[in-house]
C-alpha positions as CSV (number, residue, x, y, z in Angstrom):
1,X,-1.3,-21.6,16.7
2,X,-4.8,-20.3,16.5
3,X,-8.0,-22.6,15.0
4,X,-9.5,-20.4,11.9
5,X,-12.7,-20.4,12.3
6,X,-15.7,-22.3,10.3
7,X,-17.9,-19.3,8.9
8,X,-22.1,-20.1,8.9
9,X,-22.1,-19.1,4.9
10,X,-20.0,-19.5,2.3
11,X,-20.2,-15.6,1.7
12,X,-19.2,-15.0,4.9
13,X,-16.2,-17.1,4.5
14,X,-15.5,-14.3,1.2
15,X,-15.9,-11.5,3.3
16,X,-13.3,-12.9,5.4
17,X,-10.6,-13.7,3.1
18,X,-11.3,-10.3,1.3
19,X,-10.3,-8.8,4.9
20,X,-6.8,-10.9,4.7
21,X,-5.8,-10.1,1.4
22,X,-6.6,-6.2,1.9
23,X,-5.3,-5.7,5.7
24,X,-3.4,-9.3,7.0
25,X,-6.2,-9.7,9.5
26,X,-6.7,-12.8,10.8
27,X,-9.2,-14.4,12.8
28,X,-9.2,-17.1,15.4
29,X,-12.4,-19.3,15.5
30,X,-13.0,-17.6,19.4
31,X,-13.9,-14.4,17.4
32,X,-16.0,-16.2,15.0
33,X,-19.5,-14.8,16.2
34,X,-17.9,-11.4,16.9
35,X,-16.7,-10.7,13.1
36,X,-20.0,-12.3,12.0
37,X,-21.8,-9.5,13.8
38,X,-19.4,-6.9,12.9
39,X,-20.4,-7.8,9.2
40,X,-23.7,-8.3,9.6
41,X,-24.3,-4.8,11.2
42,X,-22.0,-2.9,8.7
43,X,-23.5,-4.5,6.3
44,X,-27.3,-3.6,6.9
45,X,-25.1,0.2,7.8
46,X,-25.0,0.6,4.2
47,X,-28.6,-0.8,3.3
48,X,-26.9,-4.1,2.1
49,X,-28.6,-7.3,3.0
50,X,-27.3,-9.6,1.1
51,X,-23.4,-10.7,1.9
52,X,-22.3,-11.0,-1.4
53,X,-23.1,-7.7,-2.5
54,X,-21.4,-6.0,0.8
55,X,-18.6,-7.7,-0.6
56,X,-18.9,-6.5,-3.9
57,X,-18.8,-3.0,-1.9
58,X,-16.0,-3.7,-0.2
59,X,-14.0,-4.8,-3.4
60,X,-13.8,-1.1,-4.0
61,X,-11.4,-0.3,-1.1
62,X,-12.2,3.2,0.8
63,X,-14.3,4.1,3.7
64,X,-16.3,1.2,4.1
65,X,-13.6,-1.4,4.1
66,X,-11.7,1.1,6.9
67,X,-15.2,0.5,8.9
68,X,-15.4,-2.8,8.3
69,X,-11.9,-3.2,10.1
70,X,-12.5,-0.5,12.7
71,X,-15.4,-2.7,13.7
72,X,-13.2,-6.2,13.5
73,X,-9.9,-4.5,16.0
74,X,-10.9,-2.4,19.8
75,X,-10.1,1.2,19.7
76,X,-10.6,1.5,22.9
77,X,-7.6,3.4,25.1
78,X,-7.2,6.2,27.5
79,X,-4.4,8.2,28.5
80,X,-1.3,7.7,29.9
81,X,-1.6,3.7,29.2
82,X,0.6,0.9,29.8
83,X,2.6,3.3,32.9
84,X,5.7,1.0,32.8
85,X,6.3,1.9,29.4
86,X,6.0,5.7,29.5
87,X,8.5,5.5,32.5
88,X,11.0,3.9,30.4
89,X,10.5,6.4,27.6
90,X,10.5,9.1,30.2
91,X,13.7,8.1,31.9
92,X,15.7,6.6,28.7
93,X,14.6,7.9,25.2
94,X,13.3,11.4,26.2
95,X,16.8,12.6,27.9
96,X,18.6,11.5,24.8
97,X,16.2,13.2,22.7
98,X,16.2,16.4,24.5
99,X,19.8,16.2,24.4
100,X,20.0,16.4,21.1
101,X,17.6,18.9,19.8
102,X,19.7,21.3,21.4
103,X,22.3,21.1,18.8
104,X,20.2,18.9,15.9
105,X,16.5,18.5,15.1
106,X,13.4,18.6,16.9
107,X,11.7,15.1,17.9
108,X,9.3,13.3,15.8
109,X,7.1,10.3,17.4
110,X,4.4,8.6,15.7
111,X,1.9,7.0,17.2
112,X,0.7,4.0,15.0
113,X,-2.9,2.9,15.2
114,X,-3.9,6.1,17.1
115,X,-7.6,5.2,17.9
116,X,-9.5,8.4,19.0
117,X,-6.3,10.3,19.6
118,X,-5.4,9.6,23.7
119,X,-1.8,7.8,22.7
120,X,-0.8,10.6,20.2
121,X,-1.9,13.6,22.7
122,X,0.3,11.2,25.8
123,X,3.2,11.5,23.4
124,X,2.5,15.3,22.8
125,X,2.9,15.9,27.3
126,X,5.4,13.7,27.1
127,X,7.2,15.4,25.0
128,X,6.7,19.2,26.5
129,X,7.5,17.2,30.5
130,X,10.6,16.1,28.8
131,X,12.0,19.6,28.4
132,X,11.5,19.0,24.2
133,X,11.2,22.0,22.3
134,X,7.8,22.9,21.6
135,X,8.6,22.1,17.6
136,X,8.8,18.7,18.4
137,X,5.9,16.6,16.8
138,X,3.7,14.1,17.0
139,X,1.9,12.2,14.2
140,X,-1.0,10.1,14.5
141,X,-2.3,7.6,12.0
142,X,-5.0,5.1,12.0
143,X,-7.5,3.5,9.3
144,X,-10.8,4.3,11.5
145,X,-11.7,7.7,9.8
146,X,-14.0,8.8,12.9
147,X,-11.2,7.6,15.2
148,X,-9.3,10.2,13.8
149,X,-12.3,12.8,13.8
150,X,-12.3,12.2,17.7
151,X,-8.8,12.5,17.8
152,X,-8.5,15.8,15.4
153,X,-11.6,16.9,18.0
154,X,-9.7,16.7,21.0
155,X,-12.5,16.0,23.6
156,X,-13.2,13.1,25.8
157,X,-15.3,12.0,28.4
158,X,-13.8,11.3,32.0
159,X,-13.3,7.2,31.6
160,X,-10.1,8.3,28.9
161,X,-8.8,10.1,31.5
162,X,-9.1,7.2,34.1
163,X,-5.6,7.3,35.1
164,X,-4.5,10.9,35.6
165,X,-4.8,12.5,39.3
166,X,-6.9,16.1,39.0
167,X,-3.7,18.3,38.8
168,X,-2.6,16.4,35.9
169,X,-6.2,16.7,34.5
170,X,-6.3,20.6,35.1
171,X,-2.9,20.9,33.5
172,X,-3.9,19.9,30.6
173,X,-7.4,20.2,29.6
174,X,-10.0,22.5,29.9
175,X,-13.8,20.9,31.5
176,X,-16.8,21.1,29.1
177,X,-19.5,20.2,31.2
178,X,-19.0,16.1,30.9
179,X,-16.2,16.2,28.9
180,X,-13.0,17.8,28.8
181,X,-10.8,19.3,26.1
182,X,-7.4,19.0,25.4
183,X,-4.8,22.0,26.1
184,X,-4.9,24.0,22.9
185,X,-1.3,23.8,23.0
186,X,-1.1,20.0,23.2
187,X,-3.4,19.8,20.6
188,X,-1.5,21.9,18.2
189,X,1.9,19.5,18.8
190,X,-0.2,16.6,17.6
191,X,-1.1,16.2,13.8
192,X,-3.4,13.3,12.5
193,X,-3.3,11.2,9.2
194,X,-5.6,8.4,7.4
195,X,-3.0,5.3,7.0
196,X,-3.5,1.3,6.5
197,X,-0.3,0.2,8.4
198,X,-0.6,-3.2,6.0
199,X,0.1,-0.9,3.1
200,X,3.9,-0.5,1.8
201,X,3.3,3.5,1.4
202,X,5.8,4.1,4.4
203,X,8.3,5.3,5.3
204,X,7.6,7.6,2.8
205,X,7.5,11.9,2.3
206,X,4.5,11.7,1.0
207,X,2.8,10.0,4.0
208,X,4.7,12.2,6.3
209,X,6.4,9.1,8.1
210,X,10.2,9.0,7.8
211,X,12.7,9.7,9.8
212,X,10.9,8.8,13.5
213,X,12.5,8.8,17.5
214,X,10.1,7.2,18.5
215,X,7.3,4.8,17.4
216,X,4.3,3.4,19.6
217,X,2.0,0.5,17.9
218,X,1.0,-1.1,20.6
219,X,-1.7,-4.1,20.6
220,X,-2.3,-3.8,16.7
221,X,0.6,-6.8,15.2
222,X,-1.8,-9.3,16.9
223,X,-4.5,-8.7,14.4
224,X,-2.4,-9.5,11.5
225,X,-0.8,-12.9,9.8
226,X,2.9,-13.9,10.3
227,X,3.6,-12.5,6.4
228,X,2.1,-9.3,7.2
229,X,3.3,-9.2,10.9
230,X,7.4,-9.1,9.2
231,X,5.8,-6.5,6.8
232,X,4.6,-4.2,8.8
233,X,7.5,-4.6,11.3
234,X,10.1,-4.1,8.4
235,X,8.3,-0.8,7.2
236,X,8.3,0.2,10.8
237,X,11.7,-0.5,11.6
238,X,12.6,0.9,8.8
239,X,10.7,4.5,9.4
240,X,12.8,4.9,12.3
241,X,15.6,7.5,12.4
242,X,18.9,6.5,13.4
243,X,18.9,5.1,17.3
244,X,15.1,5.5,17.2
245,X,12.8,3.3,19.4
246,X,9.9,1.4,18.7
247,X,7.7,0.1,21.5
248,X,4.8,-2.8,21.2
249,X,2.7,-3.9,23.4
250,X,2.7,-6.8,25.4
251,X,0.4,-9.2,23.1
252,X,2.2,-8.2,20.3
253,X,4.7,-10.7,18.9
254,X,7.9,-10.8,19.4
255,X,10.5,-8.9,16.0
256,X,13.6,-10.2,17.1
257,X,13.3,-13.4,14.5
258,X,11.3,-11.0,12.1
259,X,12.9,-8.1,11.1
260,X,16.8,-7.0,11.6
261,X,16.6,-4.4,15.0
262,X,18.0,-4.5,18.0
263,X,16.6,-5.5,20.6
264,X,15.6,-4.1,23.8
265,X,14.7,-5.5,27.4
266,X,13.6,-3.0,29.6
267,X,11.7,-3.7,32.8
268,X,8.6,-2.7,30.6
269,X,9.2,-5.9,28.9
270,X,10.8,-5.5,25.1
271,X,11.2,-2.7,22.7
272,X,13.3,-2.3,19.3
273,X,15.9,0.1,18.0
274,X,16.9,0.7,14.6
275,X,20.9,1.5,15.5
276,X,23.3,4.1,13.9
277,X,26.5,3.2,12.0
278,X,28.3,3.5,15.3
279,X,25.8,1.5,17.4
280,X,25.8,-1.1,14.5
281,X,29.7,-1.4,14.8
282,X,29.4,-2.2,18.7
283,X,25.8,-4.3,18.5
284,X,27.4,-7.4,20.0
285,X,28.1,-5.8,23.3
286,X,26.1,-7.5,26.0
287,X,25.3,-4.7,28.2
288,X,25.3,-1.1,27.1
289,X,27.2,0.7,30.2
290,X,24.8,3.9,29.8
291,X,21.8,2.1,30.0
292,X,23.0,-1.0,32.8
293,X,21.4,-1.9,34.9
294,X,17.7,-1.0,33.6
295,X,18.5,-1.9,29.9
296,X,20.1,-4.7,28.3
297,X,20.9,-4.6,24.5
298,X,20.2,-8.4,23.1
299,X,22.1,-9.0,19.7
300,X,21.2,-7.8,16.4
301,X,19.7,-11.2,15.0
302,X,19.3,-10.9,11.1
303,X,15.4,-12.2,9.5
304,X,15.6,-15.5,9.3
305,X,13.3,-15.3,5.6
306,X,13.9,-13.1,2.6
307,X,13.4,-9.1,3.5
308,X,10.5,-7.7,1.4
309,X,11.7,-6.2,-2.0
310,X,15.7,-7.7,-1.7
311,X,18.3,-6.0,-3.0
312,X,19.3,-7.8,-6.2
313,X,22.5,-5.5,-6.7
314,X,26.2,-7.6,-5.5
315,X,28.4,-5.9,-4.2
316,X,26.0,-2.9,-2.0
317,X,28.1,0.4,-2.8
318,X,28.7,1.0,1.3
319,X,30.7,-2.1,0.7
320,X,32.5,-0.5,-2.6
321,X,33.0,2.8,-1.3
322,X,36.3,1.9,0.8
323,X,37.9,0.1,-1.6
324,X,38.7,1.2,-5.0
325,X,37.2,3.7,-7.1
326,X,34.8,2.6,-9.0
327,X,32.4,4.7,-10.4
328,X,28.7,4.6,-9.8
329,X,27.0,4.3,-13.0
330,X,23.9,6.4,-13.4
331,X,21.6,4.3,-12.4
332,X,22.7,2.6,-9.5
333,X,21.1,5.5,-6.9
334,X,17.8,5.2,-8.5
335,X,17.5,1.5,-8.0
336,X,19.1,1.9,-4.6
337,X,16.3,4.6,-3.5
338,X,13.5,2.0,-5.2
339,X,15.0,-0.5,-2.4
340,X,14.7,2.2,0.2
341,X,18.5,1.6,1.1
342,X,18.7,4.9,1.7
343,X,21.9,4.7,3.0
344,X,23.7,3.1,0.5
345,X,21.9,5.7,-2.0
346,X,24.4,8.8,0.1
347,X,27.0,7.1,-0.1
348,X,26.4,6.4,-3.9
349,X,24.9,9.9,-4.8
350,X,27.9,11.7,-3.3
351,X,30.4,9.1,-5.1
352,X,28.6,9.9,-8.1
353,X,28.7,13.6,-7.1
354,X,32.8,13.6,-6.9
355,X,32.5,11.6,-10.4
356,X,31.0,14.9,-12.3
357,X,27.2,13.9,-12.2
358,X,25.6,17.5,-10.9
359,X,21.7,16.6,-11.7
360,X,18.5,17.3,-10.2
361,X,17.4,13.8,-10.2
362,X,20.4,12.9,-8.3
363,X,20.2,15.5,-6.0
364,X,16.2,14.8,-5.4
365,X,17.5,11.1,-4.2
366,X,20.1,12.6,-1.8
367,X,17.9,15.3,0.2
368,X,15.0,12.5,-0.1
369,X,17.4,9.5,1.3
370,X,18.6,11.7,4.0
371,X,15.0,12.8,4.8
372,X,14.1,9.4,5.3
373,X,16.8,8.3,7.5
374,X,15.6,11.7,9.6
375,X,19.0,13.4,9.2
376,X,17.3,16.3,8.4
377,X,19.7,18.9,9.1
378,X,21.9,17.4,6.1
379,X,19.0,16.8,4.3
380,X,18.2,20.8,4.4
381,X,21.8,21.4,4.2
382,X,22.0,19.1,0.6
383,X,18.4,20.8,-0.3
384,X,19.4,24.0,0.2
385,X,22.6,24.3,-1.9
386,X,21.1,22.2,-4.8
387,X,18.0,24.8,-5.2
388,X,21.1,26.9,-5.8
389,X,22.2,25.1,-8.8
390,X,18.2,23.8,-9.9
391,X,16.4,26.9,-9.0
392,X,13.4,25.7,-11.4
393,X,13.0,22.0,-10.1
394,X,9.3,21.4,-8.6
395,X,10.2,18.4,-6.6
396,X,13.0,20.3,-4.7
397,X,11.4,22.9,-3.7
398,X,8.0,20.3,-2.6
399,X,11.0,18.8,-1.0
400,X,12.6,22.1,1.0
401,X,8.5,22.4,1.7
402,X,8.5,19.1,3.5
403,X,11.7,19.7,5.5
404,X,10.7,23.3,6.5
405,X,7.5,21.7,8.2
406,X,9.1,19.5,9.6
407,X,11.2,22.3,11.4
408,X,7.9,24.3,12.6
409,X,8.7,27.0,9.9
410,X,4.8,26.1,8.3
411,X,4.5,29.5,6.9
412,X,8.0,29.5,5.2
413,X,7.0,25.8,3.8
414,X,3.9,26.8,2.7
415,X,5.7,29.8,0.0
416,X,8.2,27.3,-0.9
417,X,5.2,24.6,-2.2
418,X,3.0,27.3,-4.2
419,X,6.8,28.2,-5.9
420,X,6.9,24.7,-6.5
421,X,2.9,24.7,-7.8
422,X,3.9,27.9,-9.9
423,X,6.0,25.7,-11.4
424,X,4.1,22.8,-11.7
425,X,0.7,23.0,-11.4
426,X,0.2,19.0,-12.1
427,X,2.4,18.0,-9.3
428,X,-0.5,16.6,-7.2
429,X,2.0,15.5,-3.9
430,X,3.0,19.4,-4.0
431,X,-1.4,20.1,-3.7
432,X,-1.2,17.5,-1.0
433,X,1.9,19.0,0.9
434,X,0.1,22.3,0.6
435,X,-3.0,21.1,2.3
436,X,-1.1,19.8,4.8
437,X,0.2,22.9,5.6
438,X,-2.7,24.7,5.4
439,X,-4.3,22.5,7.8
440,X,-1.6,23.3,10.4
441,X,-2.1,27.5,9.5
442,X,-5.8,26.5,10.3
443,X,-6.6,27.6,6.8
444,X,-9.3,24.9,6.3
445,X,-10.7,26.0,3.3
446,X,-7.8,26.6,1.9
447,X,-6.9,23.1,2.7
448,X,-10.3,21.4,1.5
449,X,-9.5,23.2,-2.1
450,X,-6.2,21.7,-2.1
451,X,-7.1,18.4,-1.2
452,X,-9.9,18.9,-4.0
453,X,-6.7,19.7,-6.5
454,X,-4.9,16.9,-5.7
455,X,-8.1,14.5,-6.1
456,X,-8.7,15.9,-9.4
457,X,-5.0,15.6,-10.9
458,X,-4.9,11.8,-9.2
459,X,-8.4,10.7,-10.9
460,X,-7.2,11.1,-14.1
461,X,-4.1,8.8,-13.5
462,X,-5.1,5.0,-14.4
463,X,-5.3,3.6,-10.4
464,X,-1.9,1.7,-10.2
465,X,0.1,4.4,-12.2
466,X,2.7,5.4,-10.6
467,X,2.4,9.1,-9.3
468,X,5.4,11.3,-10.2
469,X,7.7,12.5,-7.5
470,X,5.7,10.4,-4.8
471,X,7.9,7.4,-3.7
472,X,6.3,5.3,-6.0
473,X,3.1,5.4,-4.6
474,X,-0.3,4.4,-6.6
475,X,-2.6,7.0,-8.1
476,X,-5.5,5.0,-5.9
477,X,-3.6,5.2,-3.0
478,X,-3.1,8.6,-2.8
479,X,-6.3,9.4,-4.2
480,X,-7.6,7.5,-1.5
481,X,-5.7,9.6,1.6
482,X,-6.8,12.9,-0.2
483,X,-10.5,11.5,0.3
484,X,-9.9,10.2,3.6
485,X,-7.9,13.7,4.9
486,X,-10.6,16.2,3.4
487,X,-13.6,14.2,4.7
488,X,-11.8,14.8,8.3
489,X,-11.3,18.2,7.5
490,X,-14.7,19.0,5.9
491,X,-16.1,17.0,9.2
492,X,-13.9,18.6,11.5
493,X,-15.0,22.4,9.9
494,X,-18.8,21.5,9.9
């Protein structure tokens, strides 16, 4: 266990627990001089002098917290890191991918704690050298907000390309004197988002992450405390789609005591899957034949502490549903979805379903659930035939948005959102979905003015309310990512 260190000031020592109790940082006393300069020189950044004041500053949240911690973790990286890794996505989660968005959905990765961009754009080739469609997509998220200007910028300087041989390098980018830019094409697969990992606003629609294949955070759990370490692993678990992977890195620790997954050991050391139904059934096989001798499947080991948020409601209804019929009172999906058991909330909104209940609300929760297990194919199907029945519901059609983004169709999503702002000109996730969308049409103004709606409808909330159709999430919170997403735009357009 790591020595916390002895800070030179008593307001020092506030900064630093203001840092824990925003992001789960934590600090050993070997980086004690290092985070005292990091302070020191944000603090004089912002004409601040006097430590207890910067903290005062950094009560408030937003962009100079994020550069506070930007300074306080490396964001160093290049492309094509960590080799051993990529092979084993290459030659075991690729193939199955590719295999399966011939007949289902196009691939979604996420690249957690993106830095200036080189992991997410990695993903992108990887993904094309993989034979994936080219609607498969890669997100990018990181709290650094000019980490993610580099990254929407696409440019770098030849020590980020370190490892690539020249044919590789004149595949994919184009030289700019010094520096060399991205393959237009690449760039286009690669979309990137303001997000504080020690936040609980994921999985969620509004964030865009649900539903993932793949997941890389690599070299970012060693930052944080054990409490936030099973948070953050539980939320990223849980954004995986069914049979998706998530890969660490090699400092990271270890899940398999943390969070229910299985667990992976590959030659690359070990990496996480969140299994199917089917999978689930047959977790306690040793070796999984497909995968022998490269990959062995260790046993689903269930969190030794209470999982964040636990379900307080005996018996769950994917336990109920095979015995005898009992009906699923009215609110039982609701509080289901609020415990992001997504699964149990199909099961119970299509029990519910055969009972007579033919809502909106209810089907909202079903084409949402679905969503967030990435079953997106049902999710359209379910979406599809209740805008049939609920022509004039806002929050589907924001929701038929989302899932025709998510299929490449960016033009047909951004129609269905304005219907859905025709309708509801308050609904400030359907400005921010349209902004979105926008962005990708490389309508940045229109985006900006979107991204100025949504700001304006959120300000007027009281900061914890809870914003309508938007998983639950804050007022500030959201307000925040609108900020944080238009200043990248505004920069990026300037």
């Amino acid at each position: 266990m790591s020595v916390a260190p002895v800070w030179t000031s008593t307001a020092l020592a506030a900064v630093a627990e203001l840092v824990r109790e925003r992001t789960g940082l934590v600090f050993p006393a070997t980086r004690r001089d290092s985070v005292e300069e990091a302070v020191a020189r944000e603090s004089r950044r912002l004409g601040l002098a006097d430590l207890t004041s910067y903290r005062a500053v950094l009560e408030g949240g937003g962009a100079a917290l994020d550069a506070l911690v930007a300074n306080l973790t490396i964001g160093e990286t290049y492309f094509f890191r960590e080799p051993s890794q990529l092979d084993v996505i290459r030659r075991e989660v690729l193939p199955a991918l590719a295999r399966r968005a011939a007949t289902d959905r196009p691939a979604r990765a996420w690249s957690a704690a993106c830095a200036g961009g080189e992991e997410a754009y990695t993903l992108a080739i990887l993904l094309r050298e993989g034979g994936l469609p080219n609607n498969s997509r890669v997100l990018g998220t990181d709290i650094a907000r000019d980490r993610l200007a580099a990254a929407r910028r696409g440019r770098y300087g030849r020590w980020s390309l370190r490892t690539l041989d020249p044919d590789a390098i004149d595949r994919y980018f184009a030289r700019h004197g010094a520096s060399f830019q991205i393959d237009p094409a690449i760039r286009a697969a690669a979309e990137f988002r303001y997000l504080n990992l020690a936040e609980d606003s994921y999985p969620a629609s509004s964030t865009g992450i649900w539903g993932m294949d793949l997941i890389l955070c690599r070299n970012v759990l060693i930052y944080f405390d054990r409490e936030t370490v099973q948070r953050v692993a539980t939320r990223l678990v849980s954004s995986l789609a069914d049979d998706g992977w998530l890969f660490l890195g090699a400092s990271d620790p270890p899940l398999a005591d943390l969070v229910p997954c299985e667990v992976v050991v590959t030659g690359a050391g070990l990496a996480y899957r969140k299994p199917s139904p089917a999978r689930l059934a047959a977790r306690r096989s040793a070796v999984q034949p497909a995968l022998a001798p490269r990959i062995q499947i260790a046993e689903m080991r269930p969190s030794p502490e209470p999982a964040p948020a636990p379900r307080s409601e005996p018996p769950a209804i994917r336990e109920r549903v095979t015995a005898e019929r009992i009906p699923v009172d009215d609110e039982e999906p609701a509080r289901l979805y609020a415990a992001r058991d997504f699964d149990d909330v199909v099961l119970a909104a299509r029990r519910a379903r055969e009972d007579g209940r033919d809502d909106v609300a209810l089907a909202v929760l079903l084409v949402r659930s679905l969503a967030n297990l990435g079953r997106l194919d049902e999710a359209g199907k379910e979406c599809a035939a209740a805008l049939d029945e609920h022509r004039q519901s806002a929050e589907l059609l924001d929701q038929h948005a989302l899932l025709l983004g998510e299929a490449q169709q960016v033009e047909e999503a951004a129609a269905a959102v304005k219907r859905a702002l025709y309708l509801d000109r308050g609904m400030a996730v359907a400005h921010l979905a349209l902004a979105t969308l926008l962005s990708r049409l490389d309508d940045r103004a229109g985006a900006s003015r979107s991204y100025r709606n949504a700001e304006a409808l959120l300000a007027q909330l009281a900061p914890d309310a809870t914003v309508p159709a938007a998983d639950g999430e804050p007022a500030h919170r959201l307000l925040e990512i609108a900020r944080a997403q238009r200043a990248l735009l505004d920069g990026a357009a300037a």
